[in-house]
C-alpha positions in Angstrom: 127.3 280.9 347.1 126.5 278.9 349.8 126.2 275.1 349.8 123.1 274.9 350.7 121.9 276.5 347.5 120.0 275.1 344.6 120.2 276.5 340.5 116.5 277.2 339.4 115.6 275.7 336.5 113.4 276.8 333.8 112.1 274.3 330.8 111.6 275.5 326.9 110.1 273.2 324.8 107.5 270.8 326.4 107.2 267.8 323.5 107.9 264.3 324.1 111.6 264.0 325.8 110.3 266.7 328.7 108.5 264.9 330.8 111.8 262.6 332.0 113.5 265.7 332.2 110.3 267.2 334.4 109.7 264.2 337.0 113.7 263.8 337.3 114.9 267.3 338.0 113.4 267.7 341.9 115.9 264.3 342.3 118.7 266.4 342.0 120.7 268.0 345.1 121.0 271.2 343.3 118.2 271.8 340.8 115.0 273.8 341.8 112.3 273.1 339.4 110.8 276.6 338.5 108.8 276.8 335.3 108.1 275.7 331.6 107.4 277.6 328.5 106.7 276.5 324.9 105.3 278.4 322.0 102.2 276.3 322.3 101.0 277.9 325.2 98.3 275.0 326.2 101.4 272.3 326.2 103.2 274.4 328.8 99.7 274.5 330.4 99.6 271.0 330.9 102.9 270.0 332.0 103.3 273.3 334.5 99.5 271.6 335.7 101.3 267.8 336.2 104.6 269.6 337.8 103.0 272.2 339.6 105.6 274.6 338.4 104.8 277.7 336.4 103.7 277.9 332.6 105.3 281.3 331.2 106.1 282.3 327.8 109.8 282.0 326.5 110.5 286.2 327.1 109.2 285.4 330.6 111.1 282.4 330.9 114.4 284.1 330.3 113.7 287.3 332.6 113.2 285.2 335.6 115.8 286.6 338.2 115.3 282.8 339.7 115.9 280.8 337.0 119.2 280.3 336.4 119.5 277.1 334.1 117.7 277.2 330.7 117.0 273.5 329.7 116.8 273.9 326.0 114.1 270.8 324.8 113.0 272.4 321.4 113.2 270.7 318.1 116.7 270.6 316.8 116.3 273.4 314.2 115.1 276.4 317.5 118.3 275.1 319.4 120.2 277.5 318.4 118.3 280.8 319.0 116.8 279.7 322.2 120.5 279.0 323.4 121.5 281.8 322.2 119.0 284.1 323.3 119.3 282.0 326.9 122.5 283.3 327.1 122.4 286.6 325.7 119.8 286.8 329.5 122.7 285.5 331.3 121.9 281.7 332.2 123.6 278.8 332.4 122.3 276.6 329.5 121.9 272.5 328.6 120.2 271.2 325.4 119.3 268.6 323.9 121.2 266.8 321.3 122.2 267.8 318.9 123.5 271.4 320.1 122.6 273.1 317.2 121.7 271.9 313.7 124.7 273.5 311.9 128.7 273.1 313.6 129.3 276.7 312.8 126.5 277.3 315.0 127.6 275.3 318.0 130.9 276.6 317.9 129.6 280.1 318.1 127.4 278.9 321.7 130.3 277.6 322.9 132.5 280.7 322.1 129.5 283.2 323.6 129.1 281.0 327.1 133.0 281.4 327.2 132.7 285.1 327.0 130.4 285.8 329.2 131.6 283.4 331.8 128.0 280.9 331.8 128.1 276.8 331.2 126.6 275.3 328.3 126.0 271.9 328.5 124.5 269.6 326.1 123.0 265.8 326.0 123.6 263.2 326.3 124.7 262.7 329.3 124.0 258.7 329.2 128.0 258.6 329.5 128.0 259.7 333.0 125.4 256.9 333.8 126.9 253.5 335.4 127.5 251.8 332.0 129.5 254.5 330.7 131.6 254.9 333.7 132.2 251.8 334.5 133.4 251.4 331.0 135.3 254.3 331.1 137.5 253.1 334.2 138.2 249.8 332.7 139.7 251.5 329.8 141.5 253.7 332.6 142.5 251.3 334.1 144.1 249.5 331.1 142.1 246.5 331.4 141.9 246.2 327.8 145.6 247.8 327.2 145.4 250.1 324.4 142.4 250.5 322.4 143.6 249.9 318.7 140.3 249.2 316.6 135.9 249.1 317.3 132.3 248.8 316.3 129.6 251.0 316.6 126.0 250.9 315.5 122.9 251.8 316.1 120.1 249.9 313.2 116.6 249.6 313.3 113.7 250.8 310.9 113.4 254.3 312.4 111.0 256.3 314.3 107.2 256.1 312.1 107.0 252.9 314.6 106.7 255.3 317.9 107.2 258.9 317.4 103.5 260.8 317.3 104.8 263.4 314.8 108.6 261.8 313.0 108.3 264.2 310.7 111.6 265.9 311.6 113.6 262.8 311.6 113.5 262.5 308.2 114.0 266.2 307.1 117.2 267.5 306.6 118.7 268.1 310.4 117.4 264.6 311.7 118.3 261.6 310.6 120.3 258.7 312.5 123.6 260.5 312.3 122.5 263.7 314.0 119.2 261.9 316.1 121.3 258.9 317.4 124.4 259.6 316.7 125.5 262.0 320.0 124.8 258.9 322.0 127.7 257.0 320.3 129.9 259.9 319.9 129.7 261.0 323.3 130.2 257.3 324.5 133.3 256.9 322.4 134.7 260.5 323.1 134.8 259.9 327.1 136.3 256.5 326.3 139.2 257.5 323.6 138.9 261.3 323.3 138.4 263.3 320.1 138.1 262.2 316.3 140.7 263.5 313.8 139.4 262.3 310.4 135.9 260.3 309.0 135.4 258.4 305.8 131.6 257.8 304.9 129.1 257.1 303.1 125.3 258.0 303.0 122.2 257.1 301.2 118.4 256.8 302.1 117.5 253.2 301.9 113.7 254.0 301.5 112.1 257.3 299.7 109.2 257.3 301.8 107.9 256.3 305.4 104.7 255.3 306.5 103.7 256.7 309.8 101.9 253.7 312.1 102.0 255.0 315.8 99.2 256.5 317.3 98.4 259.6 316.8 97.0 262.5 314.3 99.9 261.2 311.5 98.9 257.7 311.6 98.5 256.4 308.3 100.1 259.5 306.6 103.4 259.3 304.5 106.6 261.1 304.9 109.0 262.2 302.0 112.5 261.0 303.6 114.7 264.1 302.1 118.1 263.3 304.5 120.1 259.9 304.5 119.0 257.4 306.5 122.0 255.2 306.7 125.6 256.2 307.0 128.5 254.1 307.3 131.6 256.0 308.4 135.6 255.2 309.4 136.2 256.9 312.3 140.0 257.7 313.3 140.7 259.3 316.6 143.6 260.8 317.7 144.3 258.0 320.2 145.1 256.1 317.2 142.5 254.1 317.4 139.9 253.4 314.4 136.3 252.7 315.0 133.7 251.3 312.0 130.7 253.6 313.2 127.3 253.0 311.6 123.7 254.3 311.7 120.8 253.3 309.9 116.9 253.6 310.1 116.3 251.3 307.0 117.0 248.0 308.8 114.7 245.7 310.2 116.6 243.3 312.7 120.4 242.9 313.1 122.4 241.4 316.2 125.9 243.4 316.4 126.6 245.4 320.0 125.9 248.7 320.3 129.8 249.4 320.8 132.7 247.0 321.0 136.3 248.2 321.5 139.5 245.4 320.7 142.6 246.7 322.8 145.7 245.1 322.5 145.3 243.2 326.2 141.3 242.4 325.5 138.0 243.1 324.3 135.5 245.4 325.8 131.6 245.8 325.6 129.7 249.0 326.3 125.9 249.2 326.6 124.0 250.8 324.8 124.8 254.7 325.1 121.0 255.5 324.7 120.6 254.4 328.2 122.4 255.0 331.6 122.9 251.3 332.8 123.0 247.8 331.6 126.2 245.9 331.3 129.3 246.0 330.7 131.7 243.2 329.1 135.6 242.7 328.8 137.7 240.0 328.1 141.2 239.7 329.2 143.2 238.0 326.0 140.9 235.6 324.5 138.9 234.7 327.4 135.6 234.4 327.8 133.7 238.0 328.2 133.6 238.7 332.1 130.4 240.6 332.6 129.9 243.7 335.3 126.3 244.1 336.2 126.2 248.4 336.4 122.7 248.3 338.2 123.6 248.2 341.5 126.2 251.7 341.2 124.4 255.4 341.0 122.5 255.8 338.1 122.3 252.7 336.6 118.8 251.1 338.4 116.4 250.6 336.2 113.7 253.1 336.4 112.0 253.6 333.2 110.0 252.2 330.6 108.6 253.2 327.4 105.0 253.1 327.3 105.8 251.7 323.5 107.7 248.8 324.4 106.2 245.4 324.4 105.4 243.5 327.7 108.6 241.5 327.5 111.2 244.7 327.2 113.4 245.1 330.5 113.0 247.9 332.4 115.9 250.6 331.6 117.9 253.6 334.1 116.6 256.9 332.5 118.2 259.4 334.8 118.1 262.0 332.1 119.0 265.7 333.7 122.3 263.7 335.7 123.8 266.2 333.1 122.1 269.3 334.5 122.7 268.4 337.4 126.9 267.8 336.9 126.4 271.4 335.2 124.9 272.6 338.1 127.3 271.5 341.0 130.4 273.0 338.6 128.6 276.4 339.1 128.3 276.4 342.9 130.9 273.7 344.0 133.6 274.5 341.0 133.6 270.1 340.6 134.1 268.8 336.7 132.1 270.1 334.0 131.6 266.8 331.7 128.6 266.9 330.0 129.9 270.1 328.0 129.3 272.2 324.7 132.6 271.8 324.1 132.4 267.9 323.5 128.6 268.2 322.3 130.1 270.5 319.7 133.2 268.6 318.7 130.5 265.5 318.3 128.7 268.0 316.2 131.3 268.6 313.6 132.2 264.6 313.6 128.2 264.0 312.5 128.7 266.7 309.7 132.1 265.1 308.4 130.1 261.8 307.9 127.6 263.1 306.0 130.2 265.2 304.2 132.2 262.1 304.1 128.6 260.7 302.2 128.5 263.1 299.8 132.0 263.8 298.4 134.1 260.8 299.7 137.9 260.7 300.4 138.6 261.6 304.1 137.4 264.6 305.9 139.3 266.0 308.0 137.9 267.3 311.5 139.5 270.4 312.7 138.1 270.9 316.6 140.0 269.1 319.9 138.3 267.8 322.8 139.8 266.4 326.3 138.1 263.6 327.2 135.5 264.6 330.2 136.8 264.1 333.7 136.3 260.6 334.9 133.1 260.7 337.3 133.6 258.6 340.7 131.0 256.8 342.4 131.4 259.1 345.1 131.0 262.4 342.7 127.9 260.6 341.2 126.0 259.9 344.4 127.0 263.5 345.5 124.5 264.8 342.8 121.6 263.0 344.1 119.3 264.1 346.4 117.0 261.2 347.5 118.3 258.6 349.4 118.7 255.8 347.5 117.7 255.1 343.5 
């Protein structure tokens, strides 16, 4: 293939998370945005209209002989057909998190993309954002020596607040573990590679949820019918030990999204549902040393939820950099980071906890990962098409 070609992209599933993937993907030095599809044929309508790109049904979608990266946006519970069947029409694929809802399933994607010699990618792909790499080369560089113990969580009072339909969040297949939780695992994975064993537990703190963001379900009450905390022990083979936690059933707390203790120092990442902010390490028991990630690629703030009050910052949304690292390992053979491979490994870590939840003891976690391949500033601003951020 030639350098100067692009991949053409085609979009299934057109709810909430597709519009950043949309207006981001023509940013892209090797993405050509070609159409959407969704089952609700008028929601396709209207983005195709804002994007001037094509509105096509999914059979359509996956005959195109110029699409040649499916981006996989359903709900959790289609990911796997439509990846599947993606495949099965011979095109590279990324999804969303989580890969599929079931591990089995995942593994199965990852197995048919090896066979027939296609990438699958998955979300997130907030590691490969300036936080996450300039976290990742501090631990490279053995800043904080070796990484012996951590924290992780992710707390707040879940999705009724925000979402127009939440429904799924709190049916089995959402929840914080398998909603949130690829953020976190990813974030840890590229810093300390895979997990060997999880302790857990899991309960719902609150039977029901009343729905107050705008919208059709306003007012209306969901039966919560998957835990909505877990607290897990994670053990990695690096040796290290991380307390990992996600809950929807708490109303304020003040912990870091992720904190790693080495044996030379401390380290803070950002929080992994976002692709800047900054990052913190200590050396000893210094005083944290902050490094400011806004000014590398991909970490500008760009973005802002139109639910967020007046006084939120700003955050770097650069959601599709993952498409985009899946698209120059097709035509330039660089690093493929964002992979199934990890997405699935993170996959069978979530369903451990919640196994963890339910029977106790230690579960062990049978699937190996290599930590993704660090991303240079140089091979991040390669990706980008415009000229600045």
């Amino acid at each position: 293939m030639g350098t100067m070609s692009k991949l053409g992209v085609g979009v299934v599933g057109c709810g909430n998370i597709s519009t950043i993937y949309l207006r981001n993907i023509p940013n892209f030095r090797d993405l050509r945005l070609v159409a959407c599809a969704d089952l609700r044929g008028e929601v396709a309508r209207d983005q195709a209209g804002q994007f001037g790109i094509e509105a096509l049904t999914i059979e359509a979608l996956l005959a195109r002989p110029d699409i040649q990266i499916v981006v996989n946006l359903t709900t959790p519970n289609a990911h796997f057909a439509v990846s599947h069947a993606a495949l099965t029409a011979g095109k590279h694929v990324f999804g969303e998190k989580p890969i599929t809802v079931e591990a089995a399933d995942a593994a199965a994607l990852v197995r048919e993309a090896a066979q027939r010699g296609l990438k699958l990618g998955c979300a997130p792909d907030t590691f490969l954002g300036s936080g996450g790499r300039t976290a990742r080369e501090l631990i490279d560089a053995g800043r904080i020596g070796k990484v012996l113990y951590g924290t992780c969580f992710l707390m707040s009072h879940g999705m009724e607040h925000w979402h127009p339909d939440p429904t799924f969040f709190f049916k089995p297949g959402g929840g914080p573990i398998l909603d949130m939780g690829p953020y976190y695992l990813a974030a840890l994975i590229n810093l300390l590679g895979s997990v060997t064993h999880v302790q857990g537990r899991a309960s719902s703190g609150f039977a029901t949820r009343l729905v107050s963001s705008k919208g059709p379900m306003n007012g209306k009450s969901i039966a919560v019918e998957t835990p909505t905390t877990v607290m897990s022990l994670l053990h990695f083979e690096s040796g290290a030990d991380i307390v990992f936690m996600m809950s929807w059933d708490v109303w304020k707390h003040g912990h870091a999204p992720i904190e790693l203790y080495g044996t030379e120092g401390s380290l803070r990442v950002p929080d992994p549902n976002f692709f800047g902010g900054v990052v913190q390490y200590t050396e000893k028991g210094s005083d944290w040393i902050s490094l400011a990630a806004d000014d590398r690629a991909f970490g500008k703030p760009n973005w802002r939820s139109p639910n967020w009050a007046d006084h939120m910052p700003n955050q770097a949304n650069y959601r599709c950099l993952g498409v985009a690292d899946l698209a120059s390992s097709v035509l330039h053979g660089t690093p493929h980071r964002a992979s199934g491979a990890l997405a699935s490994h993170a996959l069978e870590v979530m369903h451990a906890t919640l196994k963890a939840g339910v029977e106790g003891g230690e579960i062990a976690v049978h699937s190996r990962v290599d930590r993704p391949a660090a991303m240079s500033e140089t091979d991040a601003l390669a990706l980008w098409a415009a000229e600045t951020f």
